[in-house]
PDB file of N, CA, C and O in Angstrom:
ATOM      1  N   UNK A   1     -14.983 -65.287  33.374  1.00  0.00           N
ATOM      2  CA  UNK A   1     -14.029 -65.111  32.312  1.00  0.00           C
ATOM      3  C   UNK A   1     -14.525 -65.889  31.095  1.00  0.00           C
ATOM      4  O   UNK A   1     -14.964 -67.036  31.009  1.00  0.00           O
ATOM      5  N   UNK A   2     -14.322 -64.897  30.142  1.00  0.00           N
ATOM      6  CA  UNK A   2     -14.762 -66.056  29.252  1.00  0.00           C
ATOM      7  C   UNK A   2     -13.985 -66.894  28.579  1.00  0.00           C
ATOM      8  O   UNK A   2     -13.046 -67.359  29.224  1.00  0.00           O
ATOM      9  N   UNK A   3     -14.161 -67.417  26.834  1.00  0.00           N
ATOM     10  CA  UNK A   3     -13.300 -68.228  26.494  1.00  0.00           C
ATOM     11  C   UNK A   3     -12.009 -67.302  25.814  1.00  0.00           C
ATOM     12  O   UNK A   3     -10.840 -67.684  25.764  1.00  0.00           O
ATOM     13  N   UNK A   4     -12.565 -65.909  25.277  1.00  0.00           N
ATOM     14  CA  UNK A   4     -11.412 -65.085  24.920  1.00  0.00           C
ATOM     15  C   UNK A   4     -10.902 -63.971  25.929  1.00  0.00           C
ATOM     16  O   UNK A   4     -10.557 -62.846  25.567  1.00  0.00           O
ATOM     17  N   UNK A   5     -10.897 -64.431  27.261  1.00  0.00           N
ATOM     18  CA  UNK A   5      -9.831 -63.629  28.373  1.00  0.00           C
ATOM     19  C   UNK A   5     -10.855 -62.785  28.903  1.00  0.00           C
ATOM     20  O   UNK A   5     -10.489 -61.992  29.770  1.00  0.00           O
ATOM     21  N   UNK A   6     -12.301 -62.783  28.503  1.00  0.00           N
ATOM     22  CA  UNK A   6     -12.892 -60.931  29.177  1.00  0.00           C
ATOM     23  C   UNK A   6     -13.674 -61.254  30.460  1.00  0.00           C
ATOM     24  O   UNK A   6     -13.858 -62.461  30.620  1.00  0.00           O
ATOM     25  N   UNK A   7     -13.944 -60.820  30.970  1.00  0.00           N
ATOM     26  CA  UNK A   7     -14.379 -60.382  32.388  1.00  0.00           C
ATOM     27  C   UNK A   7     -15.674 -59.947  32.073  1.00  0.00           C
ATOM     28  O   UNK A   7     -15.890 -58.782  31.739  1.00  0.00           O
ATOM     29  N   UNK A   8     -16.725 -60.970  32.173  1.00  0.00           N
ATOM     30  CA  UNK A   8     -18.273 -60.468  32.021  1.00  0.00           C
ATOM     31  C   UNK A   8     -19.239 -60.439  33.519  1.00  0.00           C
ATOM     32  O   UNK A   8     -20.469 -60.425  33.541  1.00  0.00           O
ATOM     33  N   UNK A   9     -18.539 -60.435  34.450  1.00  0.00           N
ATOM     34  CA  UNK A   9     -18.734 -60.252  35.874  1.00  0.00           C
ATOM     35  C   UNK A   9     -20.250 -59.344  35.924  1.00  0.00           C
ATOM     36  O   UNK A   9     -21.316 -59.546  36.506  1.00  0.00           O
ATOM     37  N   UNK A  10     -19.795 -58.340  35.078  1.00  0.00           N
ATOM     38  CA  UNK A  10     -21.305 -56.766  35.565  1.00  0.00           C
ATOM     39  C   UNK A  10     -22.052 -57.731  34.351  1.00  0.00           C
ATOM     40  O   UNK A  10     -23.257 -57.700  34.605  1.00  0.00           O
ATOM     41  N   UNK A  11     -21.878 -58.327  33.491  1.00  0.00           N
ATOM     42  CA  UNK A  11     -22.967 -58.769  32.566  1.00  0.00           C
ATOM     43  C   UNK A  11     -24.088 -59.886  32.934  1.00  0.00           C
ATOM     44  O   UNK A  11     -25.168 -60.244  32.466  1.00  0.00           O
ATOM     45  N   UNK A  12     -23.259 -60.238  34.012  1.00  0.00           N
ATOM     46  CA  UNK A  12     -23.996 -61.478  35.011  1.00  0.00           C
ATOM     47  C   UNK A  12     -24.265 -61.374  36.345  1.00  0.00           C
ATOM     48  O   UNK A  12     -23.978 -62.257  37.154  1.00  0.00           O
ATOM     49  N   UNK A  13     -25.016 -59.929  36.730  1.00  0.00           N
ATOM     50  CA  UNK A  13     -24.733 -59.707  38.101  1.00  0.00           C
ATOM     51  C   UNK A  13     -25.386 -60.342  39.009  1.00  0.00           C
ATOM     52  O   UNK A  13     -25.002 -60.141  40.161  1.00  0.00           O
ATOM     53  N   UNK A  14     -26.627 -61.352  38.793  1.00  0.00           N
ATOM     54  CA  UNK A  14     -27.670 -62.334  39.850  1.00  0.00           C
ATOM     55  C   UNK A  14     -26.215 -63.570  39.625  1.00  0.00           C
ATOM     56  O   UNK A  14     -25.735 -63.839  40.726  1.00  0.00           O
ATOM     57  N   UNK A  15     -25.811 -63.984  38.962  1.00  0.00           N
ATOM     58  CA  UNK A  15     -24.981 -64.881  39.045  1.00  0.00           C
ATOM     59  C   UNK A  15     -23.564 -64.609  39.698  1.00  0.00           C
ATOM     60  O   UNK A  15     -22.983 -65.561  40.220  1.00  0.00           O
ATOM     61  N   UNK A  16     -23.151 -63.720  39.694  1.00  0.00           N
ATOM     62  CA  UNK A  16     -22.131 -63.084  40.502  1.00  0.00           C
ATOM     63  C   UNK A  16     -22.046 -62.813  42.097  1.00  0.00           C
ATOM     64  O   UNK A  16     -21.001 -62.754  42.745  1.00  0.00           O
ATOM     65  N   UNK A  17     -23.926 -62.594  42.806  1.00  0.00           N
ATOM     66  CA  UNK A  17     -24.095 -62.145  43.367  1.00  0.00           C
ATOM     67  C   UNK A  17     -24.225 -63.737  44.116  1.00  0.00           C
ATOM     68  O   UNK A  17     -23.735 -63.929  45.229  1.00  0.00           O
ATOM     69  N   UNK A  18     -24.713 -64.479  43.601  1.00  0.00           N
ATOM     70  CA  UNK A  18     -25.262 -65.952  43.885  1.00  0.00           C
ATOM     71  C   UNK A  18     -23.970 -66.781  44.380  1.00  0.00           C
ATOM     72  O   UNK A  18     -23.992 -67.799  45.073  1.00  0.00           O
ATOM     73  N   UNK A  19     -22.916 -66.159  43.902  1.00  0.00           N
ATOM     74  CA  UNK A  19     -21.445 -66.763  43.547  1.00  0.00           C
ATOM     75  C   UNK A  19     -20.839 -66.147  44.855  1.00  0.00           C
ATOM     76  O   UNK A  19     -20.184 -66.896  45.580  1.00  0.00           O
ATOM     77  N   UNK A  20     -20.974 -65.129  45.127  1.00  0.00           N
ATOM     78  CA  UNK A  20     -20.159 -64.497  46.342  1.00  0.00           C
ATOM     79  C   UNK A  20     -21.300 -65.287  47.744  1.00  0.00           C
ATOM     80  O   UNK A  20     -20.807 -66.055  48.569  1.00  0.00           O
ATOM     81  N   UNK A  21     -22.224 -65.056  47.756  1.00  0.00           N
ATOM     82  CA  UNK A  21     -23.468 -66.285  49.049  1.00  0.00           C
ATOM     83  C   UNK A  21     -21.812 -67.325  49.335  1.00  0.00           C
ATOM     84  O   UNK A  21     -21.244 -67.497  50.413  1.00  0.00           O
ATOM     85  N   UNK A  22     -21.381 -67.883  47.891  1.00  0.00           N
ATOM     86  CA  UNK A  22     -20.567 -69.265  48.714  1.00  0.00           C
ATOM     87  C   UNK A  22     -19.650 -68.797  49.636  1.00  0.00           C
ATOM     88  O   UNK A  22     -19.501 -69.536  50.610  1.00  0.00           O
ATOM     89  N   UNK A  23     -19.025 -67.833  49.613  1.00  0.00           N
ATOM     90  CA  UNK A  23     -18.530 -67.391  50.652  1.00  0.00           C
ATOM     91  C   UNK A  23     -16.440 -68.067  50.886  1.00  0.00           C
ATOM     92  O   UNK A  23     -15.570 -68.210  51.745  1.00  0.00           O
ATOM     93  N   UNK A  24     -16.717 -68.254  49.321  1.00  0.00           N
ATOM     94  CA  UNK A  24     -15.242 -69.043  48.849  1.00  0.00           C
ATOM     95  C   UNK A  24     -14.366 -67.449  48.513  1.00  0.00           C
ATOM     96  O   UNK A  24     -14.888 -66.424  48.073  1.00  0.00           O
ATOM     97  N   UNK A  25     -12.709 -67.687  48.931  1.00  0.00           N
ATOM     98  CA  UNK A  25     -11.998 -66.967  48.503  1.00  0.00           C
ATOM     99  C   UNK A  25     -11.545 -66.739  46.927  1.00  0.00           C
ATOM    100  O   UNK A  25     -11.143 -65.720  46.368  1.00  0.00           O
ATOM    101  N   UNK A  26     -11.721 -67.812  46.526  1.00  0.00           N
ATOM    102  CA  UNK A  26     -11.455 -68.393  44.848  1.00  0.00           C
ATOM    103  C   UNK A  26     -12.562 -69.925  44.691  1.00  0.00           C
ATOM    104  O   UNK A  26     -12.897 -70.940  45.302  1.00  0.00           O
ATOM    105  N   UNK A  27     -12.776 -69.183  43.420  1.00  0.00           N
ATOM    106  CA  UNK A  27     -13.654 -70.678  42.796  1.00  0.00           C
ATOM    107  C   UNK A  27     -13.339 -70.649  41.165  1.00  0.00           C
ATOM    108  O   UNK A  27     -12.825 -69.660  40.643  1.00  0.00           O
ATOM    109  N   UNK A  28     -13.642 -71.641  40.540  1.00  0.00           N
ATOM    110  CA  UNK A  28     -13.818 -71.824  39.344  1.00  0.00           C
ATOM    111  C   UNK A  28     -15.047 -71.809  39.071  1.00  0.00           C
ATOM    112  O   UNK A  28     -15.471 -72.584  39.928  1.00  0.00           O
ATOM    113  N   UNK A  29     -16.261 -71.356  38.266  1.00  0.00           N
ATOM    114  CA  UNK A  29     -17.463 -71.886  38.405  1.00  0.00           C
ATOM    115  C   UNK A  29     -17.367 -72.434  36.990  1.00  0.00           C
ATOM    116  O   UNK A  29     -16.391 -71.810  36.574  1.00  0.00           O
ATOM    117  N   UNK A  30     -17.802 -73.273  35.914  1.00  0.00           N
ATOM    118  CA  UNK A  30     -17.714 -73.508  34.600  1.00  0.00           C
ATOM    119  C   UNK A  30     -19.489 -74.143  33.723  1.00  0.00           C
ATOM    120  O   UNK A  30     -19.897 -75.283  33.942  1.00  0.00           O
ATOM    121  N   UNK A  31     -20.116 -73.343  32.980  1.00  0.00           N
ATOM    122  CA  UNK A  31     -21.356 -73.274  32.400  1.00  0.00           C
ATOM    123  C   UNK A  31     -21.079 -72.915  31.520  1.00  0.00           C
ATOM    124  O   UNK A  31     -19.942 -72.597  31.169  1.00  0.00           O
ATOM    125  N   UNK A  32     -22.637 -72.844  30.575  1.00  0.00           N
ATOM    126  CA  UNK A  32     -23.346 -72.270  30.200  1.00  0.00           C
ATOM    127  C   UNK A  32     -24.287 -71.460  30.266  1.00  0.00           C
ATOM    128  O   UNK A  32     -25.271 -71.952  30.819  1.00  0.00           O
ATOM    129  N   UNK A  33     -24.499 -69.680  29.704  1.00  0.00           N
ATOM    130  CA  UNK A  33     -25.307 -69.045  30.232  1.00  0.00           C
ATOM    131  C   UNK A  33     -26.197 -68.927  28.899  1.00  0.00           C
ATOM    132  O   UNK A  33     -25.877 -68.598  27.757  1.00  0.00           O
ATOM    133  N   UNK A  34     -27.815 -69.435  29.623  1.00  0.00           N
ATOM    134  CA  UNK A  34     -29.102 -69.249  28.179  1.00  0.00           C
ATOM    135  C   UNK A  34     -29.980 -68.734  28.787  1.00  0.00           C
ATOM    136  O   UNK A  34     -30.260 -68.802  29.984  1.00  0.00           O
ATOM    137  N   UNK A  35     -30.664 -67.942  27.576  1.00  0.00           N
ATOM    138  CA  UNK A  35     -31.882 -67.163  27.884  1.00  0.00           C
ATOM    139  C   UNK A  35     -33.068 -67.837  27.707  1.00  0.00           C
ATOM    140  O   UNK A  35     -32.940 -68.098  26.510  1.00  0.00           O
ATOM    141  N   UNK A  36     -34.601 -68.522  28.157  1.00  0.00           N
ATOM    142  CA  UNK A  36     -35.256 -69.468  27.951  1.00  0.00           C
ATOM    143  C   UNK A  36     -36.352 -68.174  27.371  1.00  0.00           C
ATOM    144  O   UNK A  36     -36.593 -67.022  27.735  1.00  0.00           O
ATOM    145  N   UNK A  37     -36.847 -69.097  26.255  1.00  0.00           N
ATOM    146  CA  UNK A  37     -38.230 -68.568  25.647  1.00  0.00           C
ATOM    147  C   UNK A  37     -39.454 -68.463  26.117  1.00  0.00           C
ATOM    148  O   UNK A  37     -39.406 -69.278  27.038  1.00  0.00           O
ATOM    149  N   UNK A  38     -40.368 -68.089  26.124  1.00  0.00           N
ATOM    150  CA  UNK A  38     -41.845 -68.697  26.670  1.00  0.00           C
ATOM    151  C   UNK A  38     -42.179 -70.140  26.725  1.00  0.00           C
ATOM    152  O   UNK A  38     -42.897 -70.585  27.620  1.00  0.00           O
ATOM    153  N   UNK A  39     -41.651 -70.918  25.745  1.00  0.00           N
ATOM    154  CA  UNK A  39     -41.704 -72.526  26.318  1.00  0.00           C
ATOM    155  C   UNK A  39     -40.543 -73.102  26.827  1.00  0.00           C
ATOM    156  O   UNK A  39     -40.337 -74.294  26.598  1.00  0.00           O
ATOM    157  N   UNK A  40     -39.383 -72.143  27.787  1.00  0.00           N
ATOM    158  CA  UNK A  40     -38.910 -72.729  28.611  1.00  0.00           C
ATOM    159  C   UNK A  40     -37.303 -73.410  27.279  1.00  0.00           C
ATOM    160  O   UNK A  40     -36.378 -73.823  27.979  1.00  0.00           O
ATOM    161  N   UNK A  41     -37.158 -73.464  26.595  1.00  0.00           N
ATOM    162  CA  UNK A  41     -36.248 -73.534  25.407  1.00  0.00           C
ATOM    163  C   UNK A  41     -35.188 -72.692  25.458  1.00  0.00           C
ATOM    164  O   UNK A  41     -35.433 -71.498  25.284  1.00  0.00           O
ATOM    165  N   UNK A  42     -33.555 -73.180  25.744  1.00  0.00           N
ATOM    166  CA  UNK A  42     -32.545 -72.081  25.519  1.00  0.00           C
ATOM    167  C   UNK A  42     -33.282 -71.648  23.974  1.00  0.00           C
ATOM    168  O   UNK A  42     -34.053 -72.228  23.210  1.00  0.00           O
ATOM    169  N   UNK A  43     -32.620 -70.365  23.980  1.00  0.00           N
ATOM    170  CA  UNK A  43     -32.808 -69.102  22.285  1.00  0.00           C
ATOM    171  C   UNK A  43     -31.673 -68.628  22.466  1.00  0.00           C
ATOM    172  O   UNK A  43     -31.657 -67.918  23.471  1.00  0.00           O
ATOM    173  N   UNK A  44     -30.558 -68.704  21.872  1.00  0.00           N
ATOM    174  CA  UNK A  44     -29.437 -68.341  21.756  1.00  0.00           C
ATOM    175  C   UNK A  44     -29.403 -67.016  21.099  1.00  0.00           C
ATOM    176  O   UNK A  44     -28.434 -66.301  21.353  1.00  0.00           O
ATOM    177  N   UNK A  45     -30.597 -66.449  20.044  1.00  0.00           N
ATOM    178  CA  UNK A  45     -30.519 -65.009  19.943  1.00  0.00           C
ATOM    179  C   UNK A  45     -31.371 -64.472  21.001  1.00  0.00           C
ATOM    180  O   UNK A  45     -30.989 -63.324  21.228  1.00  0.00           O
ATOM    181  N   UNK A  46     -31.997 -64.674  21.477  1.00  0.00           N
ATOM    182  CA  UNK A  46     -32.529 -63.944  22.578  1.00  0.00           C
ATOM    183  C   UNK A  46     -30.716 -63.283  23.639  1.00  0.00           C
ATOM    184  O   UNK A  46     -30.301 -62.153  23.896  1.00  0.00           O
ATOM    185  N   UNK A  47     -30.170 -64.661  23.933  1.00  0.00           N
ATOM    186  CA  UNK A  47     -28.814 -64.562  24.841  1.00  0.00           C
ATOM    187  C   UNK A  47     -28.211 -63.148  24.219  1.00  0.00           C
ATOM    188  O   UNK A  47     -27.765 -62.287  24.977  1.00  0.00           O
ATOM    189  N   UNK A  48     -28.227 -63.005  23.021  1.00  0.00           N
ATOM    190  CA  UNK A  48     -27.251 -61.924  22.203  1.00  0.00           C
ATOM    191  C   UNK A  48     -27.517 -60.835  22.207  1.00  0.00           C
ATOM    192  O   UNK A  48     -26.786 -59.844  22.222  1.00  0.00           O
ATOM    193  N   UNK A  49     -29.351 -60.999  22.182  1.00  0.00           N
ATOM    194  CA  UNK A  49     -29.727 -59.345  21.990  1.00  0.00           C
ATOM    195  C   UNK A  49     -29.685 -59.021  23.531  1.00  0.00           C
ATOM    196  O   UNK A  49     -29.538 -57.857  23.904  1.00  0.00           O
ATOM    197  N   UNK A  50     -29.800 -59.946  24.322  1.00  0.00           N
ATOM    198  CA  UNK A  50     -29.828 -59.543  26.463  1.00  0.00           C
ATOM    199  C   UNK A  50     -28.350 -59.103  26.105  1.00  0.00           C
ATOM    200  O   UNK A  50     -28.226 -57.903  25.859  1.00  0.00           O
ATOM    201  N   UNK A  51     -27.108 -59.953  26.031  1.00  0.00           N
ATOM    202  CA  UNK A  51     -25.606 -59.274  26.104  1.00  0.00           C
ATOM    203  C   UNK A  51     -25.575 -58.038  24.976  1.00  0.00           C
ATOM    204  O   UNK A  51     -24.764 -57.124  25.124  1.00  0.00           O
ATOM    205  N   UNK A  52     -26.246 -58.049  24.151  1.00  0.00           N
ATOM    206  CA  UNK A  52     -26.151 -56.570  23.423  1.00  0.00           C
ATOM    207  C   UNK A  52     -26.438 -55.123  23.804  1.00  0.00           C
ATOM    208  O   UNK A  52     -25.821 -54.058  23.757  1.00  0.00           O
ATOM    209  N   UNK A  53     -27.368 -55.445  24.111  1.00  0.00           N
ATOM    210  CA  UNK A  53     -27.899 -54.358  25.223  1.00  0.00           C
ATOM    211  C   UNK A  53     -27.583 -53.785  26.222  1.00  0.00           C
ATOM    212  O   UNK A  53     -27.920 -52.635  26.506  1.00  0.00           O
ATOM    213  N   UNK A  54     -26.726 -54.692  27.041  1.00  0.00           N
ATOM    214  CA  UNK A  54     -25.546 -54.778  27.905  1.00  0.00           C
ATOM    215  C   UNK A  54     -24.459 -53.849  27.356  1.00  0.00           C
ATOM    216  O   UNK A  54     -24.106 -52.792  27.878  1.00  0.00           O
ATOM    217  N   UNK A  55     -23.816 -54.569  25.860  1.00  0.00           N
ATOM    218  CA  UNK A  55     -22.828 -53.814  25.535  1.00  0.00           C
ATOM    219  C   UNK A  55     -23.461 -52.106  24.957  1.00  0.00           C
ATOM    220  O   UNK A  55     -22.728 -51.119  24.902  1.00  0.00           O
ATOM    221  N   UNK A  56     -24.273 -52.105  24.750  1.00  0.00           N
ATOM    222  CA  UNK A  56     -24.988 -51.120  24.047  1.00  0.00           C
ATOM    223  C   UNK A  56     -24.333 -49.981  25.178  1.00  0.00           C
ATOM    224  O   UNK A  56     -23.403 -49.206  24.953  1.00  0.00           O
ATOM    225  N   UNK A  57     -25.183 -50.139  26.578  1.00  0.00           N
ATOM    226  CA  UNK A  57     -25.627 -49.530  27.517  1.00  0.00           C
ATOM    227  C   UNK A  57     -24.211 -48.977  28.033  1.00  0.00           C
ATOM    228  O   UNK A  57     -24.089 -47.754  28.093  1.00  0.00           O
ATOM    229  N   UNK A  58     -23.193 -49.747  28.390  1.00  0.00           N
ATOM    230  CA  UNK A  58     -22.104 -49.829  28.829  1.00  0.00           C
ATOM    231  C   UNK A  58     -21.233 -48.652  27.445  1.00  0.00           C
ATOM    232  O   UNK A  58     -20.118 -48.302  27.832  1.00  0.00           O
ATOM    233  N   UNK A  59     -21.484 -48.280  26.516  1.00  0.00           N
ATOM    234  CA  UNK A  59     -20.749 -47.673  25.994  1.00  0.00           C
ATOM    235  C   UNK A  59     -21.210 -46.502  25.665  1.00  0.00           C
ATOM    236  O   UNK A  59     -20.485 -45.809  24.951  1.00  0.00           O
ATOM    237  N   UNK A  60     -22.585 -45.948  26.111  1.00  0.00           N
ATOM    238  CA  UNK A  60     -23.174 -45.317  26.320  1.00  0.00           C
ATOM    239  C   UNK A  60     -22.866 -44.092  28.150  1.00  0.00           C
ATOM    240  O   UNK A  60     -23.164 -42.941  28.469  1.00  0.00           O
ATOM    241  N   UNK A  61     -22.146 -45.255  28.822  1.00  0.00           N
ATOM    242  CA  UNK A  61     -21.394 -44.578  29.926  1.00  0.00           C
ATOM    243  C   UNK A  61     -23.001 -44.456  30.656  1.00  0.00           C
ATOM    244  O   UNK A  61     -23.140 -43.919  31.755  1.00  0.00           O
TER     245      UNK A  61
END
């Protein structure tokens, strides 16, 4: 969930998938999600154009 109510569950699916392994009925999990550059550096537009693409794709059906 994010900070404005949405449900990015399919936008994070290795992390979702990593999340169900715990094998908990309910969890909170609470992060940050970054995309690292070739030297290993969050890039916060890199993060935007990966979730863009996402949204791109998704409205595309």
């Amino acid at each position: 969930m994010t900070r404005g109510g949405y449900d990015w569950t399919d936008r994070f699916p290795a992390i979702a998938a990593e999340a169900r392994l715990l094998g908990l009925k309910t969890a909170i999990l609470d992060g940050e999600a970054v995309v690292l550059d070739e030297h290993g550096r969050s890039e916060f537009g890199m993060l935007q154009r990966v979730l863009g693409s996402h949204a791109s794709a998704a409205s595309r059906g």
